[in-house]
C-alpha positions as semicolon CSV with decimal commas, in nm:
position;residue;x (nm);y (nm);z (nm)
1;X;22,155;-2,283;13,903
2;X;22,330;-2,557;13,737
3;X;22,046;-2,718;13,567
4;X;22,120;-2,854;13,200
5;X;21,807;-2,620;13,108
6;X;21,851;-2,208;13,149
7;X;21,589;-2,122;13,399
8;X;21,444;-1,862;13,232
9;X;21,162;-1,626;13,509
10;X;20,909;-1,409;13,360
11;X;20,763;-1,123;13,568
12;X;20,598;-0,774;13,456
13;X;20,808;-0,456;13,437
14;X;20,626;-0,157;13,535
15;X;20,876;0,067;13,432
16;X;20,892;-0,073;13,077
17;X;20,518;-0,200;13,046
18;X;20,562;-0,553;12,948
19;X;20,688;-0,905;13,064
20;X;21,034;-0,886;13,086
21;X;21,223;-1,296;13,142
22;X;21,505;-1,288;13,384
23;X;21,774;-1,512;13,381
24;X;22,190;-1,547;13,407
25;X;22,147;-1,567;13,819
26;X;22,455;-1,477;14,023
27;X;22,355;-1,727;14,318
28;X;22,075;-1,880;14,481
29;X;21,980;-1,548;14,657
30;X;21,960;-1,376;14,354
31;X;21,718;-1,640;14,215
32;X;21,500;-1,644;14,480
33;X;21,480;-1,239;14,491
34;X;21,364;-1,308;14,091
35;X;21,096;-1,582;14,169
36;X;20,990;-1,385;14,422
37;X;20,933;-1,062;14,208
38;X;20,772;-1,254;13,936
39;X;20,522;-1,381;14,241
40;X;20,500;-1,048;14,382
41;X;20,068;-0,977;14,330
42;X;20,024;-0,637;14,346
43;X;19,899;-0,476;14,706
44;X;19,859;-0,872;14,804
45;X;20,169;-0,935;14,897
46;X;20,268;-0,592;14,868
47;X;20,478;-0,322;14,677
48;X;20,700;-0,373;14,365
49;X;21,006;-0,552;14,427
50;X;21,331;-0,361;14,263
51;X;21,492;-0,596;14,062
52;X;21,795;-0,543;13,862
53;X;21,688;-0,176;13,857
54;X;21,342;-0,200;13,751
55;X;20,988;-0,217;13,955
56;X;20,839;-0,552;13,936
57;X;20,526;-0,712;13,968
58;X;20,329;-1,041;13,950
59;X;20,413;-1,192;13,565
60;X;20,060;-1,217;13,534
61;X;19,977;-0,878;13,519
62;X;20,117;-0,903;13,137
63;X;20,075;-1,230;13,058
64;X;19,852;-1,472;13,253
65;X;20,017;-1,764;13,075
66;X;20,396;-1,714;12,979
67;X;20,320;-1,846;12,608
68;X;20,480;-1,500;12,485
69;X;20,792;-1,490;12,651
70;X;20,837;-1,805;12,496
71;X;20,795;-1,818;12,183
72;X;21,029;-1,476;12,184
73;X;21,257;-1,685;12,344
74;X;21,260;-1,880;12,017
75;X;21,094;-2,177;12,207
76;X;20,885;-2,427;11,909
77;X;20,738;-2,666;12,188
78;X;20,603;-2,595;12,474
79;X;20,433;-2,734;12,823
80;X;20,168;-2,599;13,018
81;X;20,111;-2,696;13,306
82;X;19,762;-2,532;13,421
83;X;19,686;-2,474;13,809
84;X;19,292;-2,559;13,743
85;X;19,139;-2,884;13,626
86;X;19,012;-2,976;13,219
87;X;18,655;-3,029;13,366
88;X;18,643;-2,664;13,528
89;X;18,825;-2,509;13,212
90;X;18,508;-2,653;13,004
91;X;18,298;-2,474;13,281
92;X;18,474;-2,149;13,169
93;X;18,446;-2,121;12,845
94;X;18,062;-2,090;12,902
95;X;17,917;-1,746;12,801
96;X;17,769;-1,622;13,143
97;X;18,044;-1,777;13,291
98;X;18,322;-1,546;13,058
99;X;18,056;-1,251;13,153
100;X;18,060;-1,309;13,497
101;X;18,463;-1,328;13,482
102;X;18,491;-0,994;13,320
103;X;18,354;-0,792;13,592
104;X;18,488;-0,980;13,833
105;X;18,854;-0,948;13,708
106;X;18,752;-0,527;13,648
107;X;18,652;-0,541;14,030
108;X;18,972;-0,726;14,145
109;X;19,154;-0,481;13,960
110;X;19,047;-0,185;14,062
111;X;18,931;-0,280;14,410
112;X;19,231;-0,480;14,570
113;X;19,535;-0,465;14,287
114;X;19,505;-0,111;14,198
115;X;19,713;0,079;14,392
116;X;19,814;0,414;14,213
117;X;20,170;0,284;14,061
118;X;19,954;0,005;13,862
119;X;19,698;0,222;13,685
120;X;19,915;0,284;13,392
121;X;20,011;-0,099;13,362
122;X;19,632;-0,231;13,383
123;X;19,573;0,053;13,092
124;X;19,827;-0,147;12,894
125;X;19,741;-0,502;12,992
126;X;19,596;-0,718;12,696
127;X;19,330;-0,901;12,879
128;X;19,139;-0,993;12,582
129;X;19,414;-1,181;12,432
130;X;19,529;-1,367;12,741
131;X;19,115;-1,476;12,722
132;X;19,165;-1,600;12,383
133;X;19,540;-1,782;12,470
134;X;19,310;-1,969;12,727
135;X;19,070;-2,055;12,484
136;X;19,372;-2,190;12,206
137;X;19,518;-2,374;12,512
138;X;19,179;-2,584;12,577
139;X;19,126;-2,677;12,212
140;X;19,525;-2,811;12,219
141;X;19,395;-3,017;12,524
142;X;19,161;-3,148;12,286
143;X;19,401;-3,277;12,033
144;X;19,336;-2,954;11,797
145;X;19,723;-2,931;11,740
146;X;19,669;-2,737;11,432
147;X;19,502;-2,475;11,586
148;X;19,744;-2,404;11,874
149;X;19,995;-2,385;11,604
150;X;19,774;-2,165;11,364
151;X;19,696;-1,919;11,731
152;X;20,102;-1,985;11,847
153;X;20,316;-2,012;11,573
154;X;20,446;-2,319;11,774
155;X;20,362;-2,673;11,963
156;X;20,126;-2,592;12,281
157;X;19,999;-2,859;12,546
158;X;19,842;-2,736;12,848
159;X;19,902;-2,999;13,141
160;X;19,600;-3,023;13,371
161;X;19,608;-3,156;13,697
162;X;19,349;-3,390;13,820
163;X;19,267;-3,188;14,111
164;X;19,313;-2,799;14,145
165;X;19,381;-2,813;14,537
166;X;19,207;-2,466;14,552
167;X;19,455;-2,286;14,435
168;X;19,398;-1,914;14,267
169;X;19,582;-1,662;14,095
170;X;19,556;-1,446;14,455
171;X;19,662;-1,719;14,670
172;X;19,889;-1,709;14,965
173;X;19,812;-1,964;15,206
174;X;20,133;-2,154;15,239
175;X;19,945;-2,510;15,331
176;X;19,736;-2,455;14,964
177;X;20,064;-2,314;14,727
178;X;20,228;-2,633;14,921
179;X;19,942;-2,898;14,786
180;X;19,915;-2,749;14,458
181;X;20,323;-2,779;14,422
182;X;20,287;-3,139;14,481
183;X;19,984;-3,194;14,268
184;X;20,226;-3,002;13,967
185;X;20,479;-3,258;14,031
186;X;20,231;-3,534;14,030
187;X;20,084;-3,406;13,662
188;X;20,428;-3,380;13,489
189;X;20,502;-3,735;13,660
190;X;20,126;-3,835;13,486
191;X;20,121;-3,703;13,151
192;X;20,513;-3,641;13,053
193;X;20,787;-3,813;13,273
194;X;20,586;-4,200;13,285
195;X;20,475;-4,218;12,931
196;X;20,816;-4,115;12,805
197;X;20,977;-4,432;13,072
198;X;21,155;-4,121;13,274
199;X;21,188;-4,184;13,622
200;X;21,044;-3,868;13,796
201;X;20,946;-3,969;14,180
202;X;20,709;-3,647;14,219
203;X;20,709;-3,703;14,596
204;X;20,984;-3,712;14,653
205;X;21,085;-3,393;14,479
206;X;20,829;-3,243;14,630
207;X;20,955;-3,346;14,987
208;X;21,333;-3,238;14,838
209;X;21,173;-2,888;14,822
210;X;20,983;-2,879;15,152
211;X;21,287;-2,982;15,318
212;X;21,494;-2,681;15,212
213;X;21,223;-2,437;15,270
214;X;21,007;-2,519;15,573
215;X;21,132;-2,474;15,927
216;X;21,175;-2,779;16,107
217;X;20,982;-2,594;16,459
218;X;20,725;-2,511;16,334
219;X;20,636;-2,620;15,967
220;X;20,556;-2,298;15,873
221;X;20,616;-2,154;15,454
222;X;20,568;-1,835;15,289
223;X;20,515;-1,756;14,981
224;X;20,899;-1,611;14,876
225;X;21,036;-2,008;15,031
226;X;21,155;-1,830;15,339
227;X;21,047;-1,926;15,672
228;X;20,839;-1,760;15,922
C-alpha cells in the first residue's frame, strides 16, 4: 500500500467484457479482496467475486499475459516474468504441439470453466492474439528487441525461471503456488536485481510473505493468502 510503485491488479470484468486494472486500495483488505478476484479461475475456485460493483473473474480470461493493460497504462518498458521455463516455451511453439493446445484449451473451456455466466466472455476472448503475444514474448527472449517493439509498441522481456515448479494456469495446491512464489523471487533476484548490483535477498522475501500468510499450527495456505 505504500510502495513507491502504484500497484496496479488486472482481472477480467464480465460485466464490461474486458480486463479492467484496479488500483487506489483503501486498506490491506481491500487489496487482498482485488488479488483475489483477479485469481478467481472460473468454477475452480468458484463464482465471480463482486468487486467494486462489477463480476470478476481470473485476469486471464482476457488477457493471458497483462501486456495490454500495460501499455494502456502508458507503460514503455516492461518485465515478464513467465511461470514456465525458456526450454519448454521452445517445446510450444512446435506445430502439433500449438494443435494439440487448441483443443485442449476448447475442452478446458467448455468442460470445467464454462459455467453459464462465462459463455458470453469466452465468445469475446481473443485467444488467437494472446497465442501470438506468446510467440512476440519468446523472440524478445531471444534478443529480437525490434520485434517485441514492432508486435508492442514498447520494450518487452519475458523473465523465465529456471525451473517451472509445476505450476499451471489451473493451479491451487498451496505447497506448488508456494514453490513457484519463491522460484519468481529467485528469477527477478537472477536476471534483474544482481546484474543491476541491487540487493534483493529472494528468500528472504519469500519467507517475509509466508510469515504473514501461513498459520503457525498447521502450515497450511490458500490460494486468497488466508489461512485454513
Amino acid at each position: 500500500l505504500d510502495a513507491d510503485a502504484p500497484v496496479q491488479i488486472v482481472a477480467s470484468s464480465l460485466d464490461r467484457l474486458q480486463p479492467i486494472m484496479l488500483h487506489d486500495f483503501r486498506d490491506e483488505a481491500d487489496l487482498m479482496e482485488c488479488l483475489a478476484a483477479s485469481a478467481t479461475i472460473p468454477q475452480v475456485v468458484g463464482p465471480p467475486r463482486v468487486v467494486r460493483g462489477q463480476r470478476l473473474v481470473d485476469a486471464a480470461v482476457f488477457e493471458p499475459v497483462p501486456v495490454g493493460s500495460a501499455l494502456r497504462d502508458n507503460c514503455t518498458h516492461l518485465l515478464v516474468l513467465c511461470t514456465r521455463t525458456a526450454a519448454k516455451e521452445t517445446g510450444s511453439k512446435a506445430p502439433i504441439y500449438q494443435a494439440a493446445t487448441r483443443v485442449m484449451e476448447e475442452a478446458i473451456k467448455n468442460v470445467f470453466l464454462h459455467g453459464g455466466y462465462m459463455e458470453e466472455a469466452w465468445r469475446c476472448a481473443h485467444i488467437e492474439e494472446a497465442r501470438l503475444n506468446n510467440d512476440a514474448l519468446y523472440d524478445a527472449f531471444h534478443g529480437c528487441f525490434n520485434a517485441s517493439r514492432s508486435h508492442f509498441g514498447a520494450d518487452v522481456l519475458p523473465l523465465y525461471p529456471e525451473e517451472s515448479r509445476g505450476v499451471s494456469p489451473v493451479c491451487t495446491d498451496p505447497q506448488i503456488l508456494s514453490a513457484a512464489r519463491v522460484e519468481g523471487y529467485r528469477t527477478i533476484d537472477r536476471l534483474v536485481a544482481a546484474p543491476l548490483g541491487i540487493r534483493f535477498a529472494p528468500d528472504s522475501c519469500a519467507a517475509r510473505w509466508q510469515a504473514r500468510h501461513y498459520n503457525e499450527a498447521d502450515q497450511v495456505l490458500t490460494t486468497d493468502g488466508s489461512v485454513r
